[in-house]
KEVO-348968 format. One record per residue (C-alpha): x, y, z; residue number from 1; residue in one letter. Coordinates in nm, 2 decimals. Layout:
      u      v      w resi resn
      X      Y      Z  NUM    A
...
***
This chain:
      u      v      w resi resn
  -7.26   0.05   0.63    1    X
  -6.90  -0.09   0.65    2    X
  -6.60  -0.05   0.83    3    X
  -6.24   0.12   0.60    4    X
  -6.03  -0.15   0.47    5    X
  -5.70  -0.24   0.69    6    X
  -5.45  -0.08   0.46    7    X
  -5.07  -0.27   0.42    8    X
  -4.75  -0.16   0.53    9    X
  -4.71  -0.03   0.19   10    X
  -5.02   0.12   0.15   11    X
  -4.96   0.37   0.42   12    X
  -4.59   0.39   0.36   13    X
  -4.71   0.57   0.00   14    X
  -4.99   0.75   0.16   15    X
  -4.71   0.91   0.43   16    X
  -4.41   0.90   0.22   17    X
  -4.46   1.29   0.09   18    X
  -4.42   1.42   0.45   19    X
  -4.06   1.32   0.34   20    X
  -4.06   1.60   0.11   21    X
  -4.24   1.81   0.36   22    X
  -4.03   1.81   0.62   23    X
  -3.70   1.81   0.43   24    X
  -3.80   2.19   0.34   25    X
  -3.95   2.21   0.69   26    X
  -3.58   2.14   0.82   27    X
  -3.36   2.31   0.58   28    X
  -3.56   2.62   0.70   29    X
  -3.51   2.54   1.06   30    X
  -3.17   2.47   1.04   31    X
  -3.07   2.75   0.83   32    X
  -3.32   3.05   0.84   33    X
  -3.18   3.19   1.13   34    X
  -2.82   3.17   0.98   35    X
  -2.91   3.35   0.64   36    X
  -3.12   3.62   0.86   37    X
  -2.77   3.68   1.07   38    X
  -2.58   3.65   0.74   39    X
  -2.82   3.92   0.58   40    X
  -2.79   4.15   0.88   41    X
  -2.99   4.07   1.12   42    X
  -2.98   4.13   1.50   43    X
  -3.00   3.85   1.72   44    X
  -3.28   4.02   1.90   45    X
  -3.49   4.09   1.58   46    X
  -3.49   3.70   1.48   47    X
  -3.77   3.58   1.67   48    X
  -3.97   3.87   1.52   49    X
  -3.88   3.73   1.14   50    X
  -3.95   3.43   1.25   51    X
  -4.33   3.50   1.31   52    X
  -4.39   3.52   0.97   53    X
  -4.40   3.10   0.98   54    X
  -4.67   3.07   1.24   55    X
  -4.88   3.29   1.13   56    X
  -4.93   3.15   0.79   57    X
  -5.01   2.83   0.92   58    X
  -5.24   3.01   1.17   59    X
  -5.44   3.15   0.85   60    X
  -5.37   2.88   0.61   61    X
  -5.46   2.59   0.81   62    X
  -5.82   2.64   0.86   63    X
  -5.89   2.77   0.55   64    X
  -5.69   2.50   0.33   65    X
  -5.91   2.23   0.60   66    X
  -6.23   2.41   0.53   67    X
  -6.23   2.40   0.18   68    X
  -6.12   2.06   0.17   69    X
  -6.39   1.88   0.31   70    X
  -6.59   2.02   0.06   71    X
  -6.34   1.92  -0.23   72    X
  -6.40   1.62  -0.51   73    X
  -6.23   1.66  -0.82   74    X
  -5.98   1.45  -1.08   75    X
  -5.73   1.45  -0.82   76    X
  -5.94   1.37  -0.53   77    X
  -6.00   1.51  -0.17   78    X
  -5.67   1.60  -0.05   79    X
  -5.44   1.57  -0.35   80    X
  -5.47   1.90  -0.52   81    X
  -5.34   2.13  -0.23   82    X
  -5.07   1.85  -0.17   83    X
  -5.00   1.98  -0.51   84    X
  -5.03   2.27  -0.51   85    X
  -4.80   2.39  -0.18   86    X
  -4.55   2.10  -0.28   87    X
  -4.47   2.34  -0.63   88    X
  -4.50   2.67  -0.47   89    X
  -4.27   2.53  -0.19   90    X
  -4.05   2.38  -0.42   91    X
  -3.98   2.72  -0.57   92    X
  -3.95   2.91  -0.26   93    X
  -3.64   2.67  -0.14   94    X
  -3.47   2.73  -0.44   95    X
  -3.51   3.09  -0.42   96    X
  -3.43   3.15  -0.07   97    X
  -3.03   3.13  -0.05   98    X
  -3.02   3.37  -0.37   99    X
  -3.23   3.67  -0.18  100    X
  -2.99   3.98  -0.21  101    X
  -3.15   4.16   0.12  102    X
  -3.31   4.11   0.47  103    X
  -3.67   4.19   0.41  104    X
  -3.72   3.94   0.07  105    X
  -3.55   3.64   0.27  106    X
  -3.81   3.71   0.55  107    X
  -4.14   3.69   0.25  108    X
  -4.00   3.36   0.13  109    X
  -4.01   3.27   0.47  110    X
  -4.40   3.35   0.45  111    X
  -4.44   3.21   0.12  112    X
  -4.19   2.89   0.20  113    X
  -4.41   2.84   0.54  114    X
  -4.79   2.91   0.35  115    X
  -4.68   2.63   0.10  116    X
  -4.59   2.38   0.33  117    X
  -4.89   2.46   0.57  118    X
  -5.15   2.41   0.23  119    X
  -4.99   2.07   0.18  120    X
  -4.91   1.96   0.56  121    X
  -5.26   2.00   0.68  122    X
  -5.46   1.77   0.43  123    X
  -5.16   1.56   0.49  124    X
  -5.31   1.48   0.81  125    X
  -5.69   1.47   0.75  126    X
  -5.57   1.22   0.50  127    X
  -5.48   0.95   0.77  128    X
  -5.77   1.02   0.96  129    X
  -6.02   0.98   0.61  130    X
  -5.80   0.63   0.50  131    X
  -5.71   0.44   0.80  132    X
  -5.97   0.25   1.03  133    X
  -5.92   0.34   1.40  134    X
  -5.68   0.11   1.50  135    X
  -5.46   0.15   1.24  136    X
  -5.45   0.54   1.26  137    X
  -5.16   0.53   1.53  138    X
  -4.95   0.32   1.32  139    X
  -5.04   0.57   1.05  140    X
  -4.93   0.89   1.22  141    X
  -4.64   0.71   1.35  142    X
  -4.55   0.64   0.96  143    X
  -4.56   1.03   0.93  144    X
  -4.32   1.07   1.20  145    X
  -4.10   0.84   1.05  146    X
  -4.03   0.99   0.73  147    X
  -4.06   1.34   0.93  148    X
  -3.70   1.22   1.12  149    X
  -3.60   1.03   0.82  150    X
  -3.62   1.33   0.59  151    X
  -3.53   1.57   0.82  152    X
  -3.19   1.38   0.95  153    X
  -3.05   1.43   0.56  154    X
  -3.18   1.79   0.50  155    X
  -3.04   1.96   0.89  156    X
  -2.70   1.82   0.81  157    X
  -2.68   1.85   0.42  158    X
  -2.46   2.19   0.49  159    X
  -2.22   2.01   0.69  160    X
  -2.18   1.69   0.45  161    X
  -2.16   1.91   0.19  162    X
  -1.87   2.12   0.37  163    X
  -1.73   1.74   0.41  164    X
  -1.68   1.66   0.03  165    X
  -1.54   2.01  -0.03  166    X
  -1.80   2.28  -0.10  167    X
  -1.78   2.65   0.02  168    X
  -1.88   2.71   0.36  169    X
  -1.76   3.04   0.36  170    X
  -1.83   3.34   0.19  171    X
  -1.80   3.73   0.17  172    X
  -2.01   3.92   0.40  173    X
  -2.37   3.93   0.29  174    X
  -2.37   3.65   0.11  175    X
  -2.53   3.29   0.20  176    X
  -2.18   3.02   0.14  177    X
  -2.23   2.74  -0.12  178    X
  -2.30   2.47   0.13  179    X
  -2.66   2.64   0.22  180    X
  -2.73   2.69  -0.14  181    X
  -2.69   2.40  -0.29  182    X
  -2.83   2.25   0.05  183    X
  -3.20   2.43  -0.09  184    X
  -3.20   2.30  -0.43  185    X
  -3.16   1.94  -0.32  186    X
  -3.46   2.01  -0.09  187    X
  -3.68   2.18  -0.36  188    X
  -3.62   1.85  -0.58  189    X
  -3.67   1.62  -0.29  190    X
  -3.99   1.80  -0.19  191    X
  -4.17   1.80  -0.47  192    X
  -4.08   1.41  -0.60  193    X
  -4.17   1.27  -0.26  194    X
  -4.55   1.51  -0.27  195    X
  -4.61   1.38  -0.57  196    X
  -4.47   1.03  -0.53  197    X
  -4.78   1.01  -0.29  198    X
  -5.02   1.14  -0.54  199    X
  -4.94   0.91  -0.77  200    X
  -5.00   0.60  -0.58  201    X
  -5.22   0.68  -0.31  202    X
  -5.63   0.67  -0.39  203    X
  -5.92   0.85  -0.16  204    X
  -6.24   0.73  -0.06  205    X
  -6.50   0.95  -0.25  206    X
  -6.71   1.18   0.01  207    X
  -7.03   0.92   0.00  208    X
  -6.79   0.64   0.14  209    X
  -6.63   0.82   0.36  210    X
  -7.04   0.87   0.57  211    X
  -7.08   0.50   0.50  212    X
  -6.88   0.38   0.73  213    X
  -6.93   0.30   1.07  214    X
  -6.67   0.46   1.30  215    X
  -6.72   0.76   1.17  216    X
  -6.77   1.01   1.41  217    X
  -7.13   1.17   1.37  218    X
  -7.12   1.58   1.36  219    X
  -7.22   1.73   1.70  220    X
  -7.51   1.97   1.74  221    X
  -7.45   2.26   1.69  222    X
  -7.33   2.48   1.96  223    X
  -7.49   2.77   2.10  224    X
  -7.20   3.10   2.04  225    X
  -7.42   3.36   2.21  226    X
  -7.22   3.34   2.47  227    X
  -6.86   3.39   2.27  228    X
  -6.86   3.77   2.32  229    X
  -6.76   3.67   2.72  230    X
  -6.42   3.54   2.65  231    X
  -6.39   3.77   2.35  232    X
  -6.42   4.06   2.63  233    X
  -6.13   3.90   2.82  234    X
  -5.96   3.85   2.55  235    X
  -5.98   4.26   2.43  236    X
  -5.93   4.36   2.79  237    X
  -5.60   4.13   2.79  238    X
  -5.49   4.27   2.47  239    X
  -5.54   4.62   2.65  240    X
  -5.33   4.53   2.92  241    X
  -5.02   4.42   2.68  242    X
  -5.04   4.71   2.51  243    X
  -5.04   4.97   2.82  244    X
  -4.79   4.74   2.96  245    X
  -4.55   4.80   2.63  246    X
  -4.55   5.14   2.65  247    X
  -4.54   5.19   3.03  248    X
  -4.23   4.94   3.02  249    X
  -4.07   5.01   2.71  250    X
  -4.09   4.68   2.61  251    X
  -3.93   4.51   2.33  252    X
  -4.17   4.57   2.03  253    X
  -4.18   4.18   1.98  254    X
  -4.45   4.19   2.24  255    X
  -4.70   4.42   2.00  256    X
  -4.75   4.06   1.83  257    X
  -4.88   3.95   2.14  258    X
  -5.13   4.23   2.19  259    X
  -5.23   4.23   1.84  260    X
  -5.30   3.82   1.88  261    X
  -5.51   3.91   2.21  262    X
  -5.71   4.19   2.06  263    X
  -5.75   4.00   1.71  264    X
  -5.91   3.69   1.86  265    X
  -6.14   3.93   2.11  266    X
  -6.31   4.10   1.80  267    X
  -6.32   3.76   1.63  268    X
  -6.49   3.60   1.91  269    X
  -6.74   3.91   2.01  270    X
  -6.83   3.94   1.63  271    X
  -6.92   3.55   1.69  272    X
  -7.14   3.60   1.95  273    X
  -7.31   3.87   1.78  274    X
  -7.31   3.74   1.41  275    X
  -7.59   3.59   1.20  276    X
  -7.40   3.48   0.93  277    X
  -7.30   3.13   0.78  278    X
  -6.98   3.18   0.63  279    X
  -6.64   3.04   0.60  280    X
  -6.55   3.27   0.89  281    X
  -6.85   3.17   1.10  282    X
  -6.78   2.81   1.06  283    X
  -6.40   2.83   1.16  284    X
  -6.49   3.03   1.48  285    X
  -6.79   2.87   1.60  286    X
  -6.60   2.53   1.57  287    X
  -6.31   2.65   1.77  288    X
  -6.56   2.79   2.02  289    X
  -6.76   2.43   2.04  290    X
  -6.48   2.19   2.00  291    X
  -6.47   1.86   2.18  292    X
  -6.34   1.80   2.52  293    X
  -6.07   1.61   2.40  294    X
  -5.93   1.90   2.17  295    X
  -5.96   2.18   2.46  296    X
  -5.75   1.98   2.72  297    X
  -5.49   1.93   2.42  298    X
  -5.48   2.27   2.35  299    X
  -5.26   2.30   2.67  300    X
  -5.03   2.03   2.63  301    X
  -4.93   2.17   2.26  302    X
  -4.92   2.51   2.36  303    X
  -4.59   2.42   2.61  304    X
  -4.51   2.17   2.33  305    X
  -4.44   2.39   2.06  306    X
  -4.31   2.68   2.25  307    X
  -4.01   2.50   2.35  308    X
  -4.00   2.35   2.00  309    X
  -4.00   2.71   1.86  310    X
  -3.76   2.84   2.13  311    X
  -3.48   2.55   2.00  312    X
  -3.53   2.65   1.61  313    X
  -3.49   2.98   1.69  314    X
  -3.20   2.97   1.93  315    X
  -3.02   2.66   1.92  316    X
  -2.78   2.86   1.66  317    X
  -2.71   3.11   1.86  318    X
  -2.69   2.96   2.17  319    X
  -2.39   2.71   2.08  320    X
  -2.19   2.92   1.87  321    X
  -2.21   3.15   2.20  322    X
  -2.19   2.95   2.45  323    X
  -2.01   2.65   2.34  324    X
  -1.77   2.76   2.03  325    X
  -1.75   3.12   2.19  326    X
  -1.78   3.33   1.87  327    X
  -2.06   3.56   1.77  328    X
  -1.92   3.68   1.41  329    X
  -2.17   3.54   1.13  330    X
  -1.87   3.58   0.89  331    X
  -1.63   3.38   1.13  332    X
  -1.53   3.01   1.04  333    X
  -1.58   2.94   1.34  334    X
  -1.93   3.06   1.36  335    X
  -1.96   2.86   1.05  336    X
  -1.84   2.52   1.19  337    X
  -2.08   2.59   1.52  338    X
  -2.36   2.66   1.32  339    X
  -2.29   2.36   1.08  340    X
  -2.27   2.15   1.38  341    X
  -2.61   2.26   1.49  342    X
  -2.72   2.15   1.11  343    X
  -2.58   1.79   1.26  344    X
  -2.76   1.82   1.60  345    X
  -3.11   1.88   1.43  346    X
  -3.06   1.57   1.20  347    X
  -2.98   1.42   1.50  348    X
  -3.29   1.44   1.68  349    X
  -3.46   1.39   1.37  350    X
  -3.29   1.06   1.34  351    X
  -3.39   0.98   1.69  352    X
  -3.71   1.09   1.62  353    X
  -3.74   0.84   1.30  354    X
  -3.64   0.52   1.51  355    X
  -3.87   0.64   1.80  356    X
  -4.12   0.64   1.52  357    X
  -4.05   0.23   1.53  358    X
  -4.06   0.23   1.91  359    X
  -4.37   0.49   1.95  360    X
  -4.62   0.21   1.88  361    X
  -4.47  -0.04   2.09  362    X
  -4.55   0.21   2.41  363    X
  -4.88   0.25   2.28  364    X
  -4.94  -0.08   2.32  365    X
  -4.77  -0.14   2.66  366    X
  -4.87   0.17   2.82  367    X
  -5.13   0.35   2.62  368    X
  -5.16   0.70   2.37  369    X
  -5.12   0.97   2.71  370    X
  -4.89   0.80   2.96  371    X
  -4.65   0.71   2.64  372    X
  -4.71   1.09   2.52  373    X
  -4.61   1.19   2.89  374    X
  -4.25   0.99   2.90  375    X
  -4.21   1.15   2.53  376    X
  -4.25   1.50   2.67  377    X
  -4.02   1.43   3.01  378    X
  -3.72   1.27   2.81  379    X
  -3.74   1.58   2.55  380    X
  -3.77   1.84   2.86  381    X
  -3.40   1.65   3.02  382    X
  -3.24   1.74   2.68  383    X
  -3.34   2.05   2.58  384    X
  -3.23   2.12   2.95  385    X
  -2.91   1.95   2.97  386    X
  -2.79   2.24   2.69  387    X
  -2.72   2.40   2.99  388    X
  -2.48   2.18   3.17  389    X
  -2.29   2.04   2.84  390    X
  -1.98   2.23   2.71  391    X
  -1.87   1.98   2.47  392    X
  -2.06   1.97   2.16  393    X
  -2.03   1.64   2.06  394    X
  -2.24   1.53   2.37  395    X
  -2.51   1.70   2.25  396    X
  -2.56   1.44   2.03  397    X
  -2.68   1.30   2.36  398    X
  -2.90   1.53   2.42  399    X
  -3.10   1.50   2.08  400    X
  -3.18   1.16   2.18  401    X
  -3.46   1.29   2.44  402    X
  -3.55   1.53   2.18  403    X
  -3.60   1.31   1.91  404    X
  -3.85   1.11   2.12  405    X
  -4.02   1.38   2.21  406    X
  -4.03   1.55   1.82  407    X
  -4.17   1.20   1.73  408    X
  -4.43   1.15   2.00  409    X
  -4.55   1.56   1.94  410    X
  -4.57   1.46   1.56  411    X
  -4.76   1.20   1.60  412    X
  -5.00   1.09   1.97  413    X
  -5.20   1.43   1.99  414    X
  -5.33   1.37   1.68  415    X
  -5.42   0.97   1.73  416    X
  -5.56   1.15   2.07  417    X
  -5.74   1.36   1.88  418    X
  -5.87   1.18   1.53  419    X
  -6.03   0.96   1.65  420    X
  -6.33   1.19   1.84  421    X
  -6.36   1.43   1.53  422    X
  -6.68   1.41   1.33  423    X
  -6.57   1.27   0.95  424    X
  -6.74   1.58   0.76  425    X
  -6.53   1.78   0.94  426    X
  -6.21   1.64   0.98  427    X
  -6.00   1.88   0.77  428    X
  -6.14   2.23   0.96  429    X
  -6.07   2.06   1.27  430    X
  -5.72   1.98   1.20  431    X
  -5.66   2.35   1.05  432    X
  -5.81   2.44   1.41  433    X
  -5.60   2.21   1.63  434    X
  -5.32   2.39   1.44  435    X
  -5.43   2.72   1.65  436    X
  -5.26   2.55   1.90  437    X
  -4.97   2.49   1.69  438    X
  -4.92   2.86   1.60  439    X
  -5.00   3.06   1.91  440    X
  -4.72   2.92   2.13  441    X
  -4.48   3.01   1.84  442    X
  -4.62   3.37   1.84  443    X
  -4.57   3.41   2.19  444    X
  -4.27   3.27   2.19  445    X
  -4.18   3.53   1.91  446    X
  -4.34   3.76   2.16  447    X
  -4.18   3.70   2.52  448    X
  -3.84   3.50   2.43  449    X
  -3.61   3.79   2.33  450    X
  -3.77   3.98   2.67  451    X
  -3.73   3.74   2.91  452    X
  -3.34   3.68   2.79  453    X
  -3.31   4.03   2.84  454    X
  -3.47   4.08   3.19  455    X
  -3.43   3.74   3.34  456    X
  -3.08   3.56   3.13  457    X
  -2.86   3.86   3.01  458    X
  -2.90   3.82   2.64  459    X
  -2.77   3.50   2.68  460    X
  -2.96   3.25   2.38  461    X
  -2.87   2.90   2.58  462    X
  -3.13   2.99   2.82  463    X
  -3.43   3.02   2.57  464    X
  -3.36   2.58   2.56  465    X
  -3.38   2.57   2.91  466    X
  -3.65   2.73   2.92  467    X
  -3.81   2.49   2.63  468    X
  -3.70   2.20   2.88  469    X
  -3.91   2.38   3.14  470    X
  -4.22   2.42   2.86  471    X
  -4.20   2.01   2.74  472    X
  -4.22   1.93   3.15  473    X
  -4.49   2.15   3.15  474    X
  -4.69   2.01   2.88  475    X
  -4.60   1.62   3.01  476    X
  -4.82   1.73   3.33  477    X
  -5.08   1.87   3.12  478    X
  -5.10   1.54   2.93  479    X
  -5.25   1.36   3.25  480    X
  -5.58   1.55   3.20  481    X
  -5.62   1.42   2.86  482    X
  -5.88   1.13   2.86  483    X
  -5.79   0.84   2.64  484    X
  -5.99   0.81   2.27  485    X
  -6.23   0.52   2.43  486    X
  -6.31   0.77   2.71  487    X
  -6.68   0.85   2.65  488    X
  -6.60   1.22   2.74  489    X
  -6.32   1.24   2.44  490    X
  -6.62   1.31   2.25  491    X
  -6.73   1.60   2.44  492    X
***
């Protein structure tokens, strides 16, 4: 029995430098999506809804790519070939998606784009978690969030430097202008180089080192599911209750993705209770049913989390061309400067969010994983809300400084919160799980967001950020039940 070897600075910088690559696509495709959908024809009130086909992948893919990968030794190693593997099929989706001719094909690549970068994001994180001992696995997550901001700051305002040296940021209607395009080639190069950058020069501990060593988390007992039908009746009855609800209302037909979420995880959970099989499925289920304390009171603080993320990719566009540059018409250069600019304001909290990345572990230190997590949250919830005061849109640069802190610390503190109480053999299915958490908030904020602007904000997009400030508050308070990793009952 031993303990993992303290890696060097290095070590972990090539072990984290593909999420470089990752989340340069990851931010072209928040940055721009929502522009080529408008450009393509969309209504502003059908984007959320073309949206959900990002969540959802990672819902599916997640689990699955985590399952199988805990059960995965080959040339390559344990993690390795689906880094591969979604960094080439990514790859090609980016360069693809500026060149789709109609509405419906740029919304698949946004499946495909989103299921590629889910198969190579998840082992991206089980990798920290299977090659850094304990107290280095902050510093290691915080090294992801650096080069998430790092990559991120270049890819969200590529479109506007590119406008700067002279490229075509206009173009006829229907069609995505030069800047974008050119914009998603660099970022199908970038992706793939960086993935396998890390390949190249990381190596894994082979599955019988991995149980050898002695902070490794033993597997629970297993846990008794009998009982899963309960909340999967709940769930069904909820489900039931959207749906009347939809049709009594007339409700925006977002909200059947809702229902269909309810209902899909009530048959999933009564077929657990009543199941004797041992399966893929079976596993998945009955681990998200028995997960550890620790996990369950995180649930909430990412579900508020990544709503209000999901709320800003989604509307930020609209909301300042609106609001702040007063102009609606995709084919406008006006629109085309605002929505530029908001290529600028994501790099900028991605920027923020790569130097927080430096400070992140200094807080740690002073204050500890939750109450730094907390402060994270509350200086992201003042910006996101402050979109509603500001009329100049160069002060939202100030703005993204909250929201850069609290990208970094959402990126990075749940999961040393969390790693550290998951049992080794399962460490990928558990982070494919924890991405449940992830997903759902984005699906219900497909759901609800373009209804409540309609019932409670007159169409107005500049309210969905306020209320993401509202969600990141929210999720700070929710943060204060979480126990700290050397709490005995973080492991459940």
């Amino acid at each position: 029995m031993r303990e993992r070897s303290t890696l060097s600075f290095w070590q972990i910088w090539n072990m984290c430098f593909g999420f470089l690559g990752l989340q340069f696509g990851l931010a072209l495709q928040n940055a721009n999506v929502s522009r080529i959908f408008q450009t393509l024809g969309a209504n502003l009130n059908d984007i959320p809804a073309l949206w959900i086909a990002a969540p959802l992948t990672g819902l599916i893919v997640q689990p699955i790519v985590g399952h199988y990968s805990d059960r995965t030794w080959n040339r390559l190693g344990r993690r390795r070939p689906y880094f591969l593997a979604g960094a080439v099929f990514a790859s090609l989706a980016l360069l693809w998606m500026p060149n789709v001719p109609a509405l419906w094909m740029a919304a698949g690549l946004l499946w495909i784009l989103d299921a590629s970068i889910n198969v190579s994001m998840e082992p991206f994180r089980a990798l920290v978690g299977d090659q850094l001992p304990t107290r280095q696995r902050p510093a290691g997550y915080a090294m992801q969030s650096f080069f998430i901001g790092a990559g991120a700051v270049v890819a969200s305002m590529l479109p506007w430097l590119l406008a700067q040296f002279g490229v075509a940021n206009v173009a006829a209607d229907g069609s995505i202008p030069d800047t974008v395009k050119y914009a998603f080639y660099g970022g199908g190069a970038v992706l793939l180089g960086a993935v396998v950058w890390t390949i190249l020069a990381t190596r894994e501990y082979t599955p019988a080192q991995l149980l050898s060593f002695t902070d490794n988390v033993p597997e629970r007992p297993p846990v008794d599911v009998s009982r899963a039908g309960r909340p999967g009746l709940v769930l069904l009855l909820a489900g039931a209750v959207v749906l009347v609800a939809i049709t009594h209302f007339a409700l925006e037909r977002e909200v059947y993705l809702l229902a269909g979420g309810l209902i899909a995880f009530g048959l999933l959970f009564t077929w657990l209770g009543r199941t004797r099989s041992h399966g893929m499925l079976r596993e998945v289920m009955g681990d998200l049913y028995g997960m550890p304390v620790s996990m369950r009171r995180l649930a909430g603080v990412q579900l508020f989390s990544w709503f209000a993320l999901f709320a800003m990719w989604i509307y930020t566009t609209a909301g300042v061309t609106q609001t702040i540059y007063g102009i609606a018409d995709t084919g406008s250069s006006l629109y085309n400067e605002g929505a530029n600019w908001v290529g600028v304001l994501f790099g900028a909290y991605n920027g923020f969010g790569a130097l927080a990345a430096v400070v992140i572990p200094l807080m740690v230190r002073r204050w500890g994983l939750r109450i730094s997590h907390v402060v994270n949250l509350c200086l992201g919830g003042a910006g996101l809300l402050s979109f509603l005061y500001i009329r100049d849109p160069h002060w939202l640069l100030a703005s993204m400084v909250g929201v850069g802190f609290a990208w970094a610390s959402i990126l990075s503190l749940p999961y040393a919160l969390l790693s550290d109480t998951l049992p080794t053999a399962k460490l990928g299915v558990y982070m494919g799980i924890f991405n449940f958490f992830i997903v759902i908030p984005q699906v219900l904020a497909a759901s609800v967001l373009g209804l409540l602007l309609r019932l409670c904000f007159h169409n107005q997009p500049i309210w969905a950020l306020g209320l993401g400030g509202a969600s990141l508050l929210i999720a700070a308070l929710c943060t204060l039940y979480v126990p700290e990793p050397d709490d005995r009952t973080a492991r459940g």
